[in-house]
LUMMARPA-548036 format. One record per residue (C-alpha): residue number from 1; residue in three letters; x, y, z. Coordinates in nm, 3 decimals. Layout:
SITE pos code      px      py      pz
SITE NUM  ala       X       Y       Z
...
end
This chain:
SITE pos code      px      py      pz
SITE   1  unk  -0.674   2.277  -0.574
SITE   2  unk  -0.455   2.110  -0.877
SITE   3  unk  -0.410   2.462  -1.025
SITE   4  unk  -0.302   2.593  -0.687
SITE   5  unk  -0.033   2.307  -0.612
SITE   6  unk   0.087   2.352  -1.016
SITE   7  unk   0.166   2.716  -0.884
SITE   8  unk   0.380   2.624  -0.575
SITE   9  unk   0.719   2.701  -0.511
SITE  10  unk   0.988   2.394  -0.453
SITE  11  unk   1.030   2.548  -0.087
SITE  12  unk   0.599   2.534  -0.067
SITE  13  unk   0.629   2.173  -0.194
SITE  14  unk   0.858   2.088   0.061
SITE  15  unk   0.670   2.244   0.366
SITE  16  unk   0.370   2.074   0.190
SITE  17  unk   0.501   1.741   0.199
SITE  18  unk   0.559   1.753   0.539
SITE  19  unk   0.244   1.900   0.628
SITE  20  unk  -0.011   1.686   0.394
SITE  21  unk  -0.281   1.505   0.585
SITE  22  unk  -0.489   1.342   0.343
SITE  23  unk  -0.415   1.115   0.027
SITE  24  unk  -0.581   1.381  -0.214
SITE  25  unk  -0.320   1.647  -0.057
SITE  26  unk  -0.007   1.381  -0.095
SITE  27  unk  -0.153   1.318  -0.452
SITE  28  unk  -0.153   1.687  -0.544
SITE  29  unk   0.203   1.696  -0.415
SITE  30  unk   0.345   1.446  -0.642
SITE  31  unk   0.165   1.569  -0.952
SITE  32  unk   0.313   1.931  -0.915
SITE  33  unk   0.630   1.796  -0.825
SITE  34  unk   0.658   1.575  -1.157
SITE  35  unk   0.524   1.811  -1.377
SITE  36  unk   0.749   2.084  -1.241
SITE  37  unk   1.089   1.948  -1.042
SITE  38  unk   1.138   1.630  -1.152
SITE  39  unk   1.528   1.770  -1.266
SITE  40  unk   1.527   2.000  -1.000
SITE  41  unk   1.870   1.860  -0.803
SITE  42  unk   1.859   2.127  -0.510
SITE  43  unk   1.418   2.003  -0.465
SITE  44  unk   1.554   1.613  -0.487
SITE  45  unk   1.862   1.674  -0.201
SITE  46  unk   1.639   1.841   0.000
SITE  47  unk   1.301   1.563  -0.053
SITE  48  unk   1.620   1.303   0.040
SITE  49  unk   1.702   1.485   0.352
SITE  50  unk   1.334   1.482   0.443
SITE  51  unk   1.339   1.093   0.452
SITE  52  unk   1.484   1.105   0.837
SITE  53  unk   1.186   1.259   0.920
SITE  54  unk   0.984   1.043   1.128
SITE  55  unk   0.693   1.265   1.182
SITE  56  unk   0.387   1.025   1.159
SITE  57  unk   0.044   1.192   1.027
SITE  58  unk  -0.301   0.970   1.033
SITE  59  unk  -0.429   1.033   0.682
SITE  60  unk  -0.771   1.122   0.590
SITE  61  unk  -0.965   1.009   0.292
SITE  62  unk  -0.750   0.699   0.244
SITE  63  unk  -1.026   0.501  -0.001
SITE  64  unk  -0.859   0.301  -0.218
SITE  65  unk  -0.514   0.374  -0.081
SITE  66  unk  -0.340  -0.003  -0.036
SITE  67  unk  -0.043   0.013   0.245
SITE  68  unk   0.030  -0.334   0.348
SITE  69  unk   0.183  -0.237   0.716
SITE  70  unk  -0.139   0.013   0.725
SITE  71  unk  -0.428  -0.215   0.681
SITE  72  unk  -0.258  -0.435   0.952
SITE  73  unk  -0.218  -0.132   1.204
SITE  74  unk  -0.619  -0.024   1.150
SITE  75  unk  -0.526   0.272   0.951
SITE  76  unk  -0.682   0.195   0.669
SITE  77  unk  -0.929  -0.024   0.559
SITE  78  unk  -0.887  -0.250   0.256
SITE  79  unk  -1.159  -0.203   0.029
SITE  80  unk  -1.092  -0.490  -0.220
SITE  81  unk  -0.885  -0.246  -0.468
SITE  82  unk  -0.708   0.034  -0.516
SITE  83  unk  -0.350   0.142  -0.545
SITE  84  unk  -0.094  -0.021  -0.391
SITE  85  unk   0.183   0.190  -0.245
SITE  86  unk   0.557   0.058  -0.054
SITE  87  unk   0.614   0.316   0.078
SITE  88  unk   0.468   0.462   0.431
SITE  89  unk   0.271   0.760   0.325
SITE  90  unk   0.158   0.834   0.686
SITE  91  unk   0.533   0.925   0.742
SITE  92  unk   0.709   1.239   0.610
SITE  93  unk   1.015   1.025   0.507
SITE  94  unk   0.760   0.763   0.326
SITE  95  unk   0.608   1.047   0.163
SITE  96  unk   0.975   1.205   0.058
SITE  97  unk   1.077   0.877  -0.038
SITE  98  unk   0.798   0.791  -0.254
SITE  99  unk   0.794   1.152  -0.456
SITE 100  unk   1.205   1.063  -0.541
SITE 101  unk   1.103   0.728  -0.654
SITE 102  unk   0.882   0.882  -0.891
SITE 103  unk   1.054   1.199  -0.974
SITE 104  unk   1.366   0.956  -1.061
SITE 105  unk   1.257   0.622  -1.176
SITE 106  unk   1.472   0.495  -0.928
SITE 107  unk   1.419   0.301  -0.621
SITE 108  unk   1.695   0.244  -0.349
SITE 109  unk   1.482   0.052  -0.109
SITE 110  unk   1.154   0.165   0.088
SITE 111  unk   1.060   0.330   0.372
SITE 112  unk   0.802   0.113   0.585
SITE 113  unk   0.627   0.129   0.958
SITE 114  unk   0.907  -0.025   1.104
SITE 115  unk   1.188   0.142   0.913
SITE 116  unk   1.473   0.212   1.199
SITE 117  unk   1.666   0.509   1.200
SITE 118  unk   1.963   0.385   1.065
SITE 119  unk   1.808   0.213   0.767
SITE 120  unk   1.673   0.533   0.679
SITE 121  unk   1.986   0.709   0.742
SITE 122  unk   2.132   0.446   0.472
SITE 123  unk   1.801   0.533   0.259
SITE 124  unk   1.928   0.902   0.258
SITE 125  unk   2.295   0.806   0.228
SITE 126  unk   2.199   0.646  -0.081
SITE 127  unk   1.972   0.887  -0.250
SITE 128  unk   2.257   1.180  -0.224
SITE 129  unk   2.456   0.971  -0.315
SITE 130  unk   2.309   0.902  -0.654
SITE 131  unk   2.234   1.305  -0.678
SITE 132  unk   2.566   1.305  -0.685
SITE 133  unk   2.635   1.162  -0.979
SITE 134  unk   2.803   0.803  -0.767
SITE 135  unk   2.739   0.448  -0.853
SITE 136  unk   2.442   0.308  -0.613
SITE 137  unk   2.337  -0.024  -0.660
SITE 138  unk   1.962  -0.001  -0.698
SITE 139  unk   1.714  -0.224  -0.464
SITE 140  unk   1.532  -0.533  -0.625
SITE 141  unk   1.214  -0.634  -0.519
SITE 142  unk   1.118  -1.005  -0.474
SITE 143  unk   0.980  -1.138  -0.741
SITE 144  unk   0.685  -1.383  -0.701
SITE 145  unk   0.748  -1.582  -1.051
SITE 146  unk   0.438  -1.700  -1.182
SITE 147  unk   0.184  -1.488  -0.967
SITE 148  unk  -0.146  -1.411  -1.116
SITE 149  unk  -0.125  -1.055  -0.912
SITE 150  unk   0.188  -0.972  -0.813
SITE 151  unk   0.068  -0.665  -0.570
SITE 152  unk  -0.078  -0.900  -0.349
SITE 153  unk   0.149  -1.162  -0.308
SITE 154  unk   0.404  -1.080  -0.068
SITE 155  unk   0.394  -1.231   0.302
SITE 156  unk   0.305  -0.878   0.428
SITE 157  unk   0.010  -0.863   0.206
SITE 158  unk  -0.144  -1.196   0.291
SITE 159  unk  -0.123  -1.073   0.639
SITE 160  unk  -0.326  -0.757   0.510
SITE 161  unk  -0.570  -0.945   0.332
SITE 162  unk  -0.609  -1.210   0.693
SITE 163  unk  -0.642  -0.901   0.887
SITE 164  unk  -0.875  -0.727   0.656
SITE 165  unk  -1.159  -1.020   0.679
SITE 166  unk  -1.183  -0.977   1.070
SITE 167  unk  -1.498  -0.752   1.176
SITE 168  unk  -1.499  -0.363   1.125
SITE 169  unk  -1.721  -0.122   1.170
SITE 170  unk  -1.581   0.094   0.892
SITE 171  unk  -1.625  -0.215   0.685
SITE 172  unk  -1.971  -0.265   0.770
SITE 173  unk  -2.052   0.090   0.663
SITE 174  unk  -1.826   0.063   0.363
SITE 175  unk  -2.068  -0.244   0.226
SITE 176  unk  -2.409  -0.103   0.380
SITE 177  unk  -2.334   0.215   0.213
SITE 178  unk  -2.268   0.084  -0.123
SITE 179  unk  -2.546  -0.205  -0.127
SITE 180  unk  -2.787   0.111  -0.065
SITE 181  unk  -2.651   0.410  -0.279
SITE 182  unk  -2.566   0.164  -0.604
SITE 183  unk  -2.828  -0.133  -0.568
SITE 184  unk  -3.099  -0.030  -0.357
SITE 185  unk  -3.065  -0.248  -0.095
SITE 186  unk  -3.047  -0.304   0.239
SITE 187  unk  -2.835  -0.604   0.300
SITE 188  unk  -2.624  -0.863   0.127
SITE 189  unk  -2.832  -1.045  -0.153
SITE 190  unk  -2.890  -1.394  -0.147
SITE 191  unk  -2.785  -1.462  -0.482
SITE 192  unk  -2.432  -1.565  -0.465
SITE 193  unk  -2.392  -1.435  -0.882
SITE 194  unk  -2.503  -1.086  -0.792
SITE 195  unk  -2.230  -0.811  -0.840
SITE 196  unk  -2.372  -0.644  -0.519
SITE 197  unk  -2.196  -0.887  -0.304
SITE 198  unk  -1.902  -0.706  -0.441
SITE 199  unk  -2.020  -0.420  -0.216
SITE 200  unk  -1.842  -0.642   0.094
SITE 201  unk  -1.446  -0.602   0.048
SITE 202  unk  -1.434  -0.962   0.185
SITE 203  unk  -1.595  -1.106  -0.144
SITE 204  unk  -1.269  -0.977  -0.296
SITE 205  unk  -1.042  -1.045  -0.052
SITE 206  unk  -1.172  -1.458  -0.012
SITE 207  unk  -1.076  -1.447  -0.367
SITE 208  unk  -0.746  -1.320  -0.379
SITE 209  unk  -0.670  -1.578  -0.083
SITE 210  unk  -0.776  -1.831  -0.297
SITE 211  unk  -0.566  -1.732  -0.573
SITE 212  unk  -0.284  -1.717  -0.322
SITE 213  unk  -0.316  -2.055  -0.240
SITE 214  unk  -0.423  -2.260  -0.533
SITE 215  unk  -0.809  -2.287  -0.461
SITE 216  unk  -1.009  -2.230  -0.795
SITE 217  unk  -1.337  -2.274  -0.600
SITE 218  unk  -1.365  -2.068  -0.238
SITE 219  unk  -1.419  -2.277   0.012
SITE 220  unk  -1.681  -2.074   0.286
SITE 221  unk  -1.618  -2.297   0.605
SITE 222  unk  -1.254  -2.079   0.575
SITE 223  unk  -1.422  -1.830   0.706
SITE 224  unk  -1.237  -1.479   0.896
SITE 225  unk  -1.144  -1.701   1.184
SITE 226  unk  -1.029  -2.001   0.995
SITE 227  unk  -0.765  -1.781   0.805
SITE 228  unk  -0.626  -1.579   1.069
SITE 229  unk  -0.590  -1.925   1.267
SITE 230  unk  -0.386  -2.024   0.972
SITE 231  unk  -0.199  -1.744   0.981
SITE 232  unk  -0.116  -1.788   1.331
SITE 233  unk   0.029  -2.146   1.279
SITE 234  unk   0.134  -2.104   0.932
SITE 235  unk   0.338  -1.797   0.895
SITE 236  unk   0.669  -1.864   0.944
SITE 237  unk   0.625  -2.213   0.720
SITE 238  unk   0.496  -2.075   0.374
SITE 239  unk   0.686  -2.117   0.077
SITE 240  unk   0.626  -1.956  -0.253
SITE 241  unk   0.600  -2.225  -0.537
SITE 242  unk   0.779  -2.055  -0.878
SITE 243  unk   0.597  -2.294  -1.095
SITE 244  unk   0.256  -2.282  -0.944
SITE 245  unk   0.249  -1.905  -0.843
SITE 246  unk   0.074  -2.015  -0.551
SITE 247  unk   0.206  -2.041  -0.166
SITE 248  unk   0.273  -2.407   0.050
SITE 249  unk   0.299  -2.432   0.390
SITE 250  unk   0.664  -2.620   0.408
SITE 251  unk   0.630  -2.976   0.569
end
């Protein structure tokens, strides 16, 4: 498969990018399209007129794959690491945007789940307009000063991580699967130390909400339910403390 996609036409890796459905097939994209068109100008005008495409595609094989907006929607299930990615692979124009980002170093903004036509429209304005050779004023992420993981600690990931505690099915298979094939067993051990409770993406996720919030010790009476009730009452009042790296809820 990698030595087939190293062999592919810019006009292939377009049709391909539109046409992936699985994050082994969008990986395979990017690498031939580094490796081979990265100062390609005609491939990059035509990648930023893909980014109006709103054609939606449910991946397959998304293990490990972090989208934010996705793990919220169901579409993927957080597994306690991986790869974080802004922009919305499940869309063409996410997909487009993502290979420019990487084919230029540059970044002019994101395309997400709720991206509207015109801000993608703007998205596309902007990346012709740096093919061009023009002045474009490059977008700036927010910074979370002080964060011990600065992936996880926008608003939109918290969500994520709130979401991902509530009950799955895929989850449940996720942990029973790896408790059995890696330690032998057949449900969660009893010894709190063991790396098998690992197997449960919730063991990391409790953590990382922890971190988020300045608790060196996880508390278990905040169970699923107690976070996404906190969510619920808390989300429009959290603040992001510079010094501690940790988030408040505003009083």
């Amino acid at each position: 498969m990698y030595d087939k996609a190293q062999k592919l036409s810019s006009t292939e890796l377009l049709s391909k990018n539109i046409n992936d459905k699985s994050w082994s097939a969008i990986f395979l994209t990017l690498n031939a399209s580094v490796n081979n068109y990265s100062k390609d100008i005609v491939y990059l005008k035509e990648l930023a007129s893909q980014i109006t495409n709103r054609k939606e595609t449910k991946l397959e094989g998304t293990s490990r794959l972090i989208i934010w907006d996705r793990i919220i929607s169901g579409d993927i299930i957080f597994e306690g690491k991986g790869l974080v990615i802004d922009n919305d692979l499940f869309k063409t124009g996410g997909r487009a945007n993502q290979l420019l980002q990487n084919l230029t170093n540059k970044n002019f903004g994101y395309v997400s789940i709720n991206s509207t036509d015109k801000e993608l429209k703007n998205l596309k304005h902007e990346w012709l307009n740096y093919l061009l050779n023009k002045s474009v004023k490059e977008y700036k992420p927010t910074e979370f000063e002080n964060a011990k993981i600065s992936e996880i600690s926008s608003l939109n990931a918290v969500e994520a991580l709130i979401f991902s505690l509530q009950d799955n099915p895929a989850k449940r298979l996720i942990t029973k699967n790896c408790l059995k094939n890696v330690y032998k067993l057949d449900e969660m051990p009893e010894d709190k130390g063991s790396s098998a409770n690992y197997c449960n993406p919730d063991t990391y996720t409790f953590g990382y909400l922890g971190m988020l919030f300045g608790n060196d010790n996880i508390d278990e009476t905040k169970d699923a339910k107690w976070w996404l009730n906190f969510w619920s009452k808390n989300k429009d009042g959290l603040t992001w403390n510079n010094d501690l790296g940790i988030y408040e809820v505003q009083k």
